[in-house]
N, C-alpha and C positions, 0 to 999 in steps of 0.2 A: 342440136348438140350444145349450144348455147345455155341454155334453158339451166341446165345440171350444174353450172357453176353459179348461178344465180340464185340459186334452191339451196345451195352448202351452203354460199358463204354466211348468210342471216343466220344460219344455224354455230358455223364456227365461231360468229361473231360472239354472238350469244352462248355459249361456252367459254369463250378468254375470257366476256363482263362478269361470268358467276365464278368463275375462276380466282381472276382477281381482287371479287369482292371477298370469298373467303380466306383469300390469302391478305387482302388488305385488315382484315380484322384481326388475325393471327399477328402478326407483326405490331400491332398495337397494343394488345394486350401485354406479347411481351416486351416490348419496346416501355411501355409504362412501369414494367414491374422493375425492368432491368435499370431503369432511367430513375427512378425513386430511389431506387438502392444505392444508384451511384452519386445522385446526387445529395442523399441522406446522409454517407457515410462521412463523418470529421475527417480535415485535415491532418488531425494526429490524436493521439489516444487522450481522455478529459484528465483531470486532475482527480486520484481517488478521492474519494468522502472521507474523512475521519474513520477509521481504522479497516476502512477499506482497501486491501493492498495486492494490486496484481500480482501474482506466484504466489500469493500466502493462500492460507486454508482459509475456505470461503465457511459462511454460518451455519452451513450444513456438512461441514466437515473438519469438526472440533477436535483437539487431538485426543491421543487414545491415551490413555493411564499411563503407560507404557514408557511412552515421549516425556510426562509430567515426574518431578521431585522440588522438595523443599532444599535440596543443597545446591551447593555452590555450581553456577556455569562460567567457564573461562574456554577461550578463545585466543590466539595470537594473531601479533596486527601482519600485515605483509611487511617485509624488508623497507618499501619502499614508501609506506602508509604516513600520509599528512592529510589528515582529512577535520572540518568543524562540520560541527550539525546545525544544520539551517533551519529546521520544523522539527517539532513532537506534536505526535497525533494520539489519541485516548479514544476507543472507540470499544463496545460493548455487543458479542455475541454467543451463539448460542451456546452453554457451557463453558467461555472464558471472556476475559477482558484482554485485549492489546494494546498493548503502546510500541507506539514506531517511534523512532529517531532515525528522521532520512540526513544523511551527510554529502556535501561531494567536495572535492579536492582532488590528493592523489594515493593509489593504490587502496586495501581495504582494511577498515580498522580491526582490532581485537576489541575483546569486553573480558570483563570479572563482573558477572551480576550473583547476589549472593543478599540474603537477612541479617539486618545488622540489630542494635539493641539502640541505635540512634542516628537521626540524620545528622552529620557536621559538613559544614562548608570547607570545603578544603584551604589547605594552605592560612586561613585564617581560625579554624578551631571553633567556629560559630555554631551554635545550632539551628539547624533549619525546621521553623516550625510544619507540621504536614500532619491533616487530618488522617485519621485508621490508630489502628490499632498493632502494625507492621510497619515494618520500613524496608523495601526492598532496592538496595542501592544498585545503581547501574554505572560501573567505569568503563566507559569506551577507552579502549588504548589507541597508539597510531596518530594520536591527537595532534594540532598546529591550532595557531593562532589565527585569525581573520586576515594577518598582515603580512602571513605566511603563505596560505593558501589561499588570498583573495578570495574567499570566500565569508558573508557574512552571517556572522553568528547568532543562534536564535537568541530571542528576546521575548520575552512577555511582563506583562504587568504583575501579572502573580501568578500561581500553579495552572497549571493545565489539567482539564476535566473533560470525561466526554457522557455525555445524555443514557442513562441506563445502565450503567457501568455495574455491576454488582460485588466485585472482589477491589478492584483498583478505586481508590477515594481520589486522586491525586497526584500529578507530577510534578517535582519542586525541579527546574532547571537549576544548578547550584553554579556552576564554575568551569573553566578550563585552567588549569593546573600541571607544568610538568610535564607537557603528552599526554593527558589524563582529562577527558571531562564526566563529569561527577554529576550525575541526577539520583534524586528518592525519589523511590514510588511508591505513596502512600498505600496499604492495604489494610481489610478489614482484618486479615486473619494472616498466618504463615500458610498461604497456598501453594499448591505446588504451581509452578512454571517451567517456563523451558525458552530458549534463546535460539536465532536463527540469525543466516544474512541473509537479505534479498539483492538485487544488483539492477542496475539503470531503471530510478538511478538506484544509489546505491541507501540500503536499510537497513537499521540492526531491526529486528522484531521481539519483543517481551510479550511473552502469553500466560495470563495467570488464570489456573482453572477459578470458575464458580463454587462456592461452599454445594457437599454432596448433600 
């Protein structure tokens, strides 16, 4: 009677070892896939690329005719809007060019973006020189001062450009004025465009179609 338990157990044994060799390979497998992914994934989301911009229309999804005109886009700021723009991005896709102006401070600004017949700096009557053959001025309303909104105001040495651009030549930052900051955007032609806000942060977006 002895015998029958002697005769199992080698046999159970040897079922828990294949057992847990296939269950040990399972768990590695996904132990490795789940372990990469988690240890792959960033701290927090990267810094877009040049007119790369989360919630906007990606390069394969250009906007439709529809969306696009050569007149005038206005927008009103919030009540409570003090906001400076810290970066302008210029970036080139498929069937438009965009430019960003990310801002932050408080509440959300307005704009008047519209073609004018010439760049002027504000407030002093200057002209602002800007390669194209357009000039498509952008005023963010809602505006404050750096001193206002502890927030520091962009700078660059000269226009802002982005690599393949086809309609937009050029962004001249000109001024803050008033509640009012004032950029040209240089273009080859009166294209149509069209104007949006993005939020956190916070962005005006300029999209000017491609010549047809």
């Amino acid at each position: 009677m002895r015998a029958r338990p002697q005769l199992v157990l080698p046999a159970v044994l040897a079922s828990l070892v294949a057992l847990s060799g296939c269950a040990g390979n399972g768990d590695v497998g996904e132990s490795s896939s789940t372990g990469a992914a988690t240890s792959s994934a960033p701290a927090s989301a990267p810094s877009p690329e040049p007119g790369e911009e989360p919630g906007a229309t990606t390069t394969s999804e250009a906007p439709v005719a529809a969306d696009l005109d050569t007149g005038p886009e206005t927008a009103d700021p919030s009540a409570d809007a003090r906001v400076t723009v810290r970066d302008v991005r210029v970036g080139a896709h498929d069937g438009f060019d965009r430019v960003v102006f990310e801002l932050d401070g408080t509440g959300t600004p307005g704009w008047d973006v519209r073609y004018v017949d010439q760049a002027t700096e504000p407030g002093r009557g200057q002209e602002v020189q800007l390669a194209g053959d357009a000039v498509l001025q952008v005023q963010l309303t809602g505006a404050g001062y750096p001193y206002d909104t502890g927030v520091e105001e962009f700078a660059a040495p000269g226009p802002v450009t982005g690599p393949g651009t086809s309609t937009v030549t050029e962004v001249a930052f000109a001024a803050t004025f008033e509640g009012v900051t004032t950029s040209f955007v240089g273009t080859g032609t009166q294209a149509p465009f069209r104007v949006y806000l993005l939020e956190a942060p916070t962005r005006v977006v300029v999209e000017v179609a491609h010549p047809s």
